[in-house]
Structure formats: structure tokens, C-alpha cells
C-alpha positions in Angstrom: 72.5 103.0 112.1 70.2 100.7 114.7 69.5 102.2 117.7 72.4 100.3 120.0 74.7 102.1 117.7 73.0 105.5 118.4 72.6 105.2 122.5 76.5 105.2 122.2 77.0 107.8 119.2 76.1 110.8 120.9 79.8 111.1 123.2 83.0 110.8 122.0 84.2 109.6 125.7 81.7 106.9 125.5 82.5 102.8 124.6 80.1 101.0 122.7 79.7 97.3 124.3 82.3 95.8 121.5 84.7 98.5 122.8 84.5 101.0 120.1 84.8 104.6 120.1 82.2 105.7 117.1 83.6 109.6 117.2 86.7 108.3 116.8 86.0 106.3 113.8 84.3 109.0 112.0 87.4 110.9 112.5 89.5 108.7 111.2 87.0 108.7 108.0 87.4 112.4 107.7 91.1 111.1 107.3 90.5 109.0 104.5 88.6 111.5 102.8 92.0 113.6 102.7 94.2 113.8 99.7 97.2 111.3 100.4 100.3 112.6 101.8 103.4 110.2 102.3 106.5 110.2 104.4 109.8 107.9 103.2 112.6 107.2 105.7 116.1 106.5 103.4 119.6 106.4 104.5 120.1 109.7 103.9 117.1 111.5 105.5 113.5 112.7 105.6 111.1 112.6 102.7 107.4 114.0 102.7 105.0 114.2 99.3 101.7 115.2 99.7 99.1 116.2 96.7 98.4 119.5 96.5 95.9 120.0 93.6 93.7 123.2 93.3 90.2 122.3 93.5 89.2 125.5 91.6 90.9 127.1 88.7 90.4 130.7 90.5 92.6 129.0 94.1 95.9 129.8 94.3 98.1 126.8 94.2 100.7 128.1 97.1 97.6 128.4 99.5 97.2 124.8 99.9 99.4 124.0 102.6 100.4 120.2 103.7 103.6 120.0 104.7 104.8 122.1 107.4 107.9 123.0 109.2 107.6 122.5 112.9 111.6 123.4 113.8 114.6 122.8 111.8 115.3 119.6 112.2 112.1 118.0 112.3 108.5 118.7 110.4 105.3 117.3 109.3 102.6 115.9 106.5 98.9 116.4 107.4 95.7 115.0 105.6 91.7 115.4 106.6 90.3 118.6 108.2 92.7 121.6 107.4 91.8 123.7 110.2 92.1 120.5 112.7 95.6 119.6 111.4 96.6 123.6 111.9 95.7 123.4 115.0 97.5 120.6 116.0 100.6 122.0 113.7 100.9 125.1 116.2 100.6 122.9 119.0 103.6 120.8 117.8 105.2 123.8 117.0 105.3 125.7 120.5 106.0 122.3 122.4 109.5 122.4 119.8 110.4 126.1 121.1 109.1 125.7 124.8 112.0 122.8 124.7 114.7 124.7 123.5 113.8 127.7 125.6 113.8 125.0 128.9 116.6 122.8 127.4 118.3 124.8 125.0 118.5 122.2 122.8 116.3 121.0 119.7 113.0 118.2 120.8 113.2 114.5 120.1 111.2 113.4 117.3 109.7 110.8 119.7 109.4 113.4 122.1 107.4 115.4 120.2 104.9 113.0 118.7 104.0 112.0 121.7 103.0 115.2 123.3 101.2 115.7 120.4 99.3 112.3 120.6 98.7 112.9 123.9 97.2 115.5 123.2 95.2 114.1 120.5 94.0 111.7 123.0 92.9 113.6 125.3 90.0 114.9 123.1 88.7 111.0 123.0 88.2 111.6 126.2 86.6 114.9 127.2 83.4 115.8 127.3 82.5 118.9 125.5 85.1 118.1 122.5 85.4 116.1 119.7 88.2 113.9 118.1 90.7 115.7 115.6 89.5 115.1 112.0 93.4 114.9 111.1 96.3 112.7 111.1 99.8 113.6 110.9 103.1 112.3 109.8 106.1 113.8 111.8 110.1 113.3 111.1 112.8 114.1 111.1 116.7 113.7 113.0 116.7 112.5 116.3 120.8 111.4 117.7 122.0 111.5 113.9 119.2 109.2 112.8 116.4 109.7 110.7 112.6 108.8 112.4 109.2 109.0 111.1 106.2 108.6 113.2 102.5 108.8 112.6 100.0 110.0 114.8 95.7 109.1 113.9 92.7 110.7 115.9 92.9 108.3 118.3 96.4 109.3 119.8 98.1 106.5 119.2 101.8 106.9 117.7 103.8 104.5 115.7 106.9 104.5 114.2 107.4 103.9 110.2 109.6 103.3 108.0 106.9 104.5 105.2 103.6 105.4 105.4 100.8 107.3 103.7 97.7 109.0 105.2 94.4 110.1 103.4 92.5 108.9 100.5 94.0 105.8 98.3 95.9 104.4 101.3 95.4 100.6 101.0 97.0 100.5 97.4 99.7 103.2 98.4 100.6 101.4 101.1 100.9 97.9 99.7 103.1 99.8 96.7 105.8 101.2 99.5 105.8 98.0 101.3 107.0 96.3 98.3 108.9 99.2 96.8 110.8 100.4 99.9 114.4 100.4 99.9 116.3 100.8 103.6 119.7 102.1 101.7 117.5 104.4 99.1 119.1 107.7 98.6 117.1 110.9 99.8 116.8 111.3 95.6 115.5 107.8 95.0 113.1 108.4 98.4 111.5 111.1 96.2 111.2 109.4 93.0 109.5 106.7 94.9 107.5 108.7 96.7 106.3 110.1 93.0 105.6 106.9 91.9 103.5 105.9 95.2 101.4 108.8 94.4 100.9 108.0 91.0 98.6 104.7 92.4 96.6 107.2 93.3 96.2 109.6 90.6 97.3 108.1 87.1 97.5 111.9 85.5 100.0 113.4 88.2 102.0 115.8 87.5 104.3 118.0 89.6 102.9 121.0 89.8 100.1 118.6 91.9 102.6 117.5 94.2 104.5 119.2 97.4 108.0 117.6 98.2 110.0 118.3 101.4 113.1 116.7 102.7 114.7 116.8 106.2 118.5 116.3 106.1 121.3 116.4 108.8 123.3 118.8 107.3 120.5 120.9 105.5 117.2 120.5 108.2 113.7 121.2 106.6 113.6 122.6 102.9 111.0 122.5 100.4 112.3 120.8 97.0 112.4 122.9 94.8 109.8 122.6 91.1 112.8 121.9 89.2 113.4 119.0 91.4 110.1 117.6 91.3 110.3 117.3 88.2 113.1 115.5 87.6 111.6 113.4 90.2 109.0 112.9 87.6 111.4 112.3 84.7 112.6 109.3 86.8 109.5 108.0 87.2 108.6 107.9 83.3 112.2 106.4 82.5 112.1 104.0 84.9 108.5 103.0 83.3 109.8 102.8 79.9 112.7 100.8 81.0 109.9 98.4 82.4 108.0 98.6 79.4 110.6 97.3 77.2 111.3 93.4 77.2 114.5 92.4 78.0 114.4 89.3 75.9 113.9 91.5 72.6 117.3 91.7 71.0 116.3 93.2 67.9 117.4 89.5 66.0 115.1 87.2 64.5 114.8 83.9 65.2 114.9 80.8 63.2 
């Protein structure tokens, strides 16, 4: 690090003379250090998939937590700093209940993300406080229709059709926009979402993974292991099926 770099390194509310914001940038590296966790719009709803692997033996599995409900219609896939993406978990969650108490009715997705962005941003900006080491994803049903949003450690929110945060995300990311189906069934959502992580982590297997769907008719629910694993079945058949050439008829020719 030269010393330019250092004079502006010290603040997070301060620009560097190229109009960068180094705080920020190291958050989003905390990101990137983050397992991966996905989220898949399809026709019928919602998906989220997010690793979940003990890093100890002696850890229990269920404590690693990175999908989250935030109301019934609409939740949320984290990656980087636990603790920072709790945090900003609870906030999302009391702006959801603060509108239905006002409003008595459920938040906009949109809504939503961008009080939470907002408030993301405002810790760019403050002295005293650093950037959130987390990014989230955050869908759900908004007027009938699924949405998916994404929200970094700078504040800023986007809307996806599929996305991936954390570690691996280049390759992931390149694999959805290629794979990504806009009439995919909430099923085939999951199975892709399986095979997306599987660019990251050749040995996967389910009990590594956490699946969630949001649904009109069902909100958020956990899939269940059974699930995921068929999930995983689908991902090996469709591999064989790849693995086999078509031209092969069995016949010999002269």
C-alpha cells in the first residue's frame, strides 16, 4: 500500500482522488471470502441455496444459519461477516412488522431492500462506523410476482433475475447466466441452483447445502433433506444423460 493510498485509508467517509471508497472495498472482500449463497427467480417463485458446511466436526450443522426468514412472504441469503449480516437481518426484519403494524399489510420487496440499503449506506458515510462486511439477497412476492434483489456494502440495490454472493462468484455467475431458464419450475430452480454450487465445490453433497423457497400460496419454507436430495439426484442424472453420446447407437459400422 503507497502512501497516497494510506492518507485516504484511515475513514470510511473519505474519497480517494480516483473516487474510491477503500473501506468499502475491503468490505466487499470480506464478501468474497463468504461461502456462496445463490438466489433463482422461476415462474413459480423464490429460490435460495446457500452452503452450509461445518468447519469443525465438533459444530453443529443446524447452527450455521444463511437463509433467513424476514416475513412470510419475503426472506433472505447472506454471505461474509455473520454477525454483520444478523444485524442487518433484524433490521430488515422490524422495518417488515413496523409496516404491517402502520399499514396493516405485508412490505414491498422493493420497499424493503431499499431501507435496508439505505441503511447500509449510511455507514459509508459516518464517521465513527465502518461498512457492513455482508451482502444480502432478498425475495420474495411483491403484487403476485416474484422479485429478487441484492444489496453489497456499498448500499446499492439491484434487481436480479439470478445471482450469487461470496466466494466462487465469477464462475457461478457465468454458469446461471447461461443456465437460467425464465419459465423454470420452482423444482428445476432448485436443481439448478445445485448444480451452480457444484462449480464451486466438486464434492457437494446435500447435507452441505441449505434450500429455501418463497411461494404464493406456501410463503417462506425450508426444503425439506429429502428434497435436497432429490435435487441432487437430478443433478447426477442430468450428468449422466450428458455423459452419454447421443450418436452411439449401440450398431457397428461398416
Amino acid at each position: 500500500m503507497n502512501q497516497d493510498q494510506q492518507a485516504y485509508d484511515r475513514g470510511t467517509s473519505l474519497f480517494s482522488p480516483d473516487g474510491r471508497i477503500y473501506q468499502v472495498e475491503y468490505a466487499r472482500e470480506a464478501v468474497s471470502r463468504g461461502a456462496p449463497s445463490l438466489g433463482i427467480r422461476t415462474a413459480d417463485g423464490i429460490v435460495f441455496a446457500a452452503m452450509s458446511r461445518a468447519s469443525s466436526s465438533l459444530m453443529e450443522a443446524e447452527s450455521i444459519e444463511k437463509l433467513h426468514k424476514l416475513d412470510d412472504h419475503v426472506g433472505t441469503a447472506s454471505a461474509g461477516h455473520v454477525a454483520d449480516a444478523r444485524k442487518l437481518i433484524d433490521f430488515a426484519r422490524r422495518r417488515a412488522q413496523m409496516n404491517r403494524l402502520r399499514y396493516g399489510e405485508p412490505i414491498g420487496v422493493e420497499t424493503l431492500t431499499k431501507d435496508v440499503t439505505d441503511h447500509i449506506q449510511e455507514n459509508t458515510q459516518l464517521g465513527g462506523t465502518r461498512p457492513y462486511g455482508a451482502a444480502l439477497l432478498i425475495g420474495g412476492f411483491e403484487d403476485g410476482d416474484p422479485r429478487l434483489f441484492g444489496a453489497d456494502p456499498s448500499g446499492t440495490p439491484h434487481e436480479w433475475k439470478a445471482t450469487v454472493i461470496g466466494d466462487g462468484r465469477e464462475d457461478i455467475q457465468a454458469f446461471l447466466e447461461d443456465e437460467w431458464n425464465e419459465e423454470a419450475s420452482l423444482d428445476e430452480g432448485i436443481e439448478l441452483g445445485v448444480r451452480a454450487l457444484s462449480m464451486y465445490e466438486e464434492e457437494l453433497v446435500a447435507k452441505d447445502l441449505s434450500v429455501a423457497t418463497i411461494t404464493e400460496s406456501d410463503g417462506y419454507r425450508v426444503s425439506s433433506d429429502e428434497e435436497v436430495e432429490a435435487a441432487f439426484e437430478d443433478r447426477d442424472s442430468d450428468a449422466e444423460s450428458t455423459d452419454e453420446d447421443p450418436s452411439d447407437d449401440g450398431s457397428d459400422e461398416n
